[in-house]
C-alpha positions in Angstrom: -161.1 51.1 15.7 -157.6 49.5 16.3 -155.6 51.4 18.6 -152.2 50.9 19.9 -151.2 52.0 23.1 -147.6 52.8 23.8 -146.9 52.3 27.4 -143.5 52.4 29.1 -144.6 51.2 32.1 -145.6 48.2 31.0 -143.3 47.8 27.6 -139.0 48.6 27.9 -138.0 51.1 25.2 -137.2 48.9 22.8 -140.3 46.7 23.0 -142.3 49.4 22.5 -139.9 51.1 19.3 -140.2 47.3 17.7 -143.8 47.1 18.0 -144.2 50.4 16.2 -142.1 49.7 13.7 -143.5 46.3 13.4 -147.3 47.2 12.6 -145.2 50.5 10.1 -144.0 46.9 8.3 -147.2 44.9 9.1 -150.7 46.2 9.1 -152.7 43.9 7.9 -150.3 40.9 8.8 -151.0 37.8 11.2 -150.8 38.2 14.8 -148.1 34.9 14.5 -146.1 36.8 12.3 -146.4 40.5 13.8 -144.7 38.6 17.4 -142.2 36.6 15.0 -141.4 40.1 13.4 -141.0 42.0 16.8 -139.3 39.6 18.7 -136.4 39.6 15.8 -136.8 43.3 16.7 -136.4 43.1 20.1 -133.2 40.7 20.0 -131.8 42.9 17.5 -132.1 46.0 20.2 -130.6 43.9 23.0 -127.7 43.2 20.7 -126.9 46.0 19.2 -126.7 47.6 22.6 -124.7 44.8 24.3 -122.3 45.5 21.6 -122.3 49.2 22.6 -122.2 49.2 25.8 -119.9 46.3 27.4 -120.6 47.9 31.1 -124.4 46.8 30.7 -123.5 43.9 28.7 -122.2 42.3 31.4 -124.0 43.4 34.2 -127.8 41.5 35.7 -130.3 42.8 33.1 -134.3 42.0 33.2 -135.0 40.8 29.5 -137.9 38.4 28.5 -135.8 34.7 27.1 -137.9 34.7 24.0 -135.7 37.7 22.7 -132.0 36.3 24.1 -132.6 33.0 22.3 -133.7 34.1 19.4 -131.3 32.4 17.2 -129.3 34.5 14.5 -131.9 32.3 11.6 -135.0 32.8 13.4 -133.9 36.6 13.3 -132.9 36.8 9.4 -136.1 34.8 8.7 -138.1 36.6 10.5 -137.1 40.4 8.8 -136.5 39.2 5.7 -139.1 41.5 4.1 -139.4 44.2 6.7 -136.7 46.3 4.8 -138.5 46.2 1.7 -141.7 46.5 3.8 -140.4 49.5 5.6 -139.0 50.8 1.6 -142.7 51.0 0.1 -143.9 52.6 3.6 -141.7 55.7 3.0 -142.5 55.8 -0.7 -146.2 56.1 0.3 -145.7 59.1 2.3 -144.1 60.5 -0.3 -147.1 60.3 -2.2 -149.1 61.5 0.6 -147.1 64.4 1.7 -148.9 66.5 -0.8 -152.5 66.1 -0.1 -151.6 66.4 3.7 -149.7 69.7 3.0 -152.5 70.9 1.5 -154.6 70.0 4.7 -152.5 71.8 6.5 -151.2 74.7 4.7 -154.1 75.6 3.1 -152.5 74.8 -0.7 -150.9 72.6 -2.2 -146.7 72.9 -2.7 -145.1 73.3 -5.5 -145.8 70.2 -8.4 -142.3 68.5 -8.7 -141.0 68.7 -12.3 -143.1 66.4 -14.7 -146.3 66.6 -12.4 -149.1 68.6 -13.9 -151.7 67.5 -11.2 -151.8 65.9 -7.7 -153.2 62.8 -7.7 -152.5 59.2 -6.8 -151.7 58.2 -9.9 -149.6 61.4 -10.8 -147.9 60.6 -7.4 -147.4 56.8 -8.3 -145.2 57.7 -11.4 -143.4 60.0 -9.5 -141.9 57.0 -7.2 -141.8 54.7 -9.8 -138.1 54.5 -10.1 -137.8 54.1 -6.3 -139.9 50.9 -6.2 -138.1 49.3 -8.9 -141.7 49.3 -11.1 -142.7 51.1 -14.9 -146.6 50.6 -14.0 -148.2 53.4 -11.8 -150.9 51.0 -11.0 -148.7 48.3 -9.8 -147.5 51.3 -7.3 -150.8 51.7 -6.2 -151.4 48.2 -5.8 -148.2 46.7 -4.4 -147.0 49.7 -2.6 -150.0 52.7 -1.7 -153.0 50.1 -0.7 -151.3 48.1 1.6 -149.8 51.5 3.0 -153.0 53.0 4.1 -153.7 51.7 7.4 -150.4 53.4 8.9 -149.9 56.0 5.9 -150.0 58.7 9.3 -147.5 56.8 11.0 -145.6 56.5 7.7 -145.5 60.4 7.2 -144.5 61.0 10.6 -141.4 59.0 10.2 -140.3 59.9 7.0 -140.3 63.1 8.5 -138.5 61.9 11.0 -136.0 60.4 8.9 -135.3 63.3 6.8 -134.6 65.9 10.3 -131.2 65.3 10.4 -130.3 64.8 6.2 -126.6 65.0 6.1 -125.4 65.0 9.5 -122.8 63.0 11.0 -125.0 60.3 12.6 -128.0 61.0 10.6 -131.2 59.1 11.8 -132.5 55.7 11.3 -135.0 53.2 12.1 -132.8 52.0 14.6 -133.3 55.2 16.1 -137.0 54.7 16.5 -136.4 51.1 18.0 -134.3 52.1 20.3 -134.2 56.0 22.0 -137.9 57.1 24.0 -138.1 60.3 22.8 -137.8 59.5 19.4 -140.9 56.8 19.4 -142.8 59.9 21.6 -141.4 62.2 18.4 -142.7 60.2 16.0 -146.1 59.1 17.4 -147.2 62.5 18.0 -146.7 63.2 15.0 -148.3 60.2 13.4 -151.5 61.5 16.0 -151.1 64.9 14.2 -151.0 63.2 10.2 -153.6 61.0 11.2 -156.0 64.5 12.0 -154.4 65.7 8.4 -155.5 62.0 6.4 -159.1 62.3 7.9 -159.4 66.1 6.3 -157.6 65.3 3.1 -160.9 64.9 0.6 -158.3 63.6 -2.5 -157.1 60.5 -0.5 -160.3 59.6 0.5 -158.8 57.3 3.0 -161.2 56.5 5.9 -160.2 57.1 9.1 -161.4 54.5 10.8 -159.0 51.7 8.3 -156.4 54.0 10.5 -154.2 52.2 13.1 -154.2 54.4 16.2 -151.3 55.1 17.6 -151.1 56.9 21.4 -148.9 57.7 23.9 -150.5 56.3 27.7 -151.1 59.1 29.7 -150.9 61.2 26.6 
């Protein structure tokens, strides 16, 4: 069972927001590519908020060098796919949200227009227009499959993600890289989905193919 503990005592806020987002891009990837992917992460988070905040910018911080010479490259290369990545994640849990509503609720919600059933592949030609593909099964394959071992965590950002449609600073990822209480937000929640995909009989998704994800101390 794979679980990953996130520990601000021993990880700064933003190490441990890239690292989540990081296996939400990478399950099943390399352990050389997961620390390429998180340091981009990382140096990303310690630029964005030099550039916001010129007062700690320019005053002694404690930062591990592998992130401050990252070079600008290195960075691109490395998250060169994560957007798409992080694309297909929220498209499966849109396909999920049904079967986990119905977990929870007690019934299924309504069938969007065009849906006579729930189902995997009634939900793959639901999205099919969002992942750029006219072949449910290539939705299954390119985007569900390689979605399941974080399709908990997946849910509970999408979630997330959708909290503030429309405001003035709505949220993003960036959000969950960088601001505590919104990686606490979302991994309790990913906790609570992960109870929901272990009850749902129609994903049949096992739980132990489930990344773990848990607050220390919580």
């Amino acid at each position: 069972m794979d679980i990953c503990w996130i520990d601000f005592d021993q990880l700064t806020v933003y190490e441990a927001g890239a690292l989540v987002v990081t296996l939400l891009g990478y399950p099943d990837g390399n352990e050389d590519l997961r620390s390429r992917v998180h340091a981009a992460l990382c140096a990303c988070a310690i630029r964005a908020t030099g550039e916001n905040d010129p007062e700690w910018a320019n005053a002694p911080q404690t930062l591990k060098p592998i992130y401050a010479l990252r070079t600008e490259t290195e960075i691109n290369r490395s998250l060169r796919q994560l957007q798409r990545r992080l694309r297909d994640r929220m498209v499966a849990a849109r396909m999920a949200y049904p079967f986990l509503h119905e977990v929870n609720f007690g019934k299924a919600p309504k069938l969007p227009p065009g849906v006579k059933r729930f189902s995997i592949n009634a939900m793959s030609e639901l999205v099919l227009q969002d992942v750029g593909q006219s072949d449910p099964e290539n939705v299954e394959t390119r985007v569900w499959r390689p979605s399941l071992p974080v399709i908990h965590l997946a849910t509970a950002v999408h979630g997330f993600l959708h909290l503030a449609e429309g405001a003035p600073d709505p949220p993003s990822i960036g959000s969950l890289v960088c601001h505590r209480e919104v990686i606490e937000y979302v991994v309790r929640n990913a906790e609570a989905c992960e109870a929901l995909v272990g009850k749902s009989q129609k994903l049949r998704v096992n739980p132990d193919r489930l990344i773990k994800f848990r607050l220390s101390g919580g």
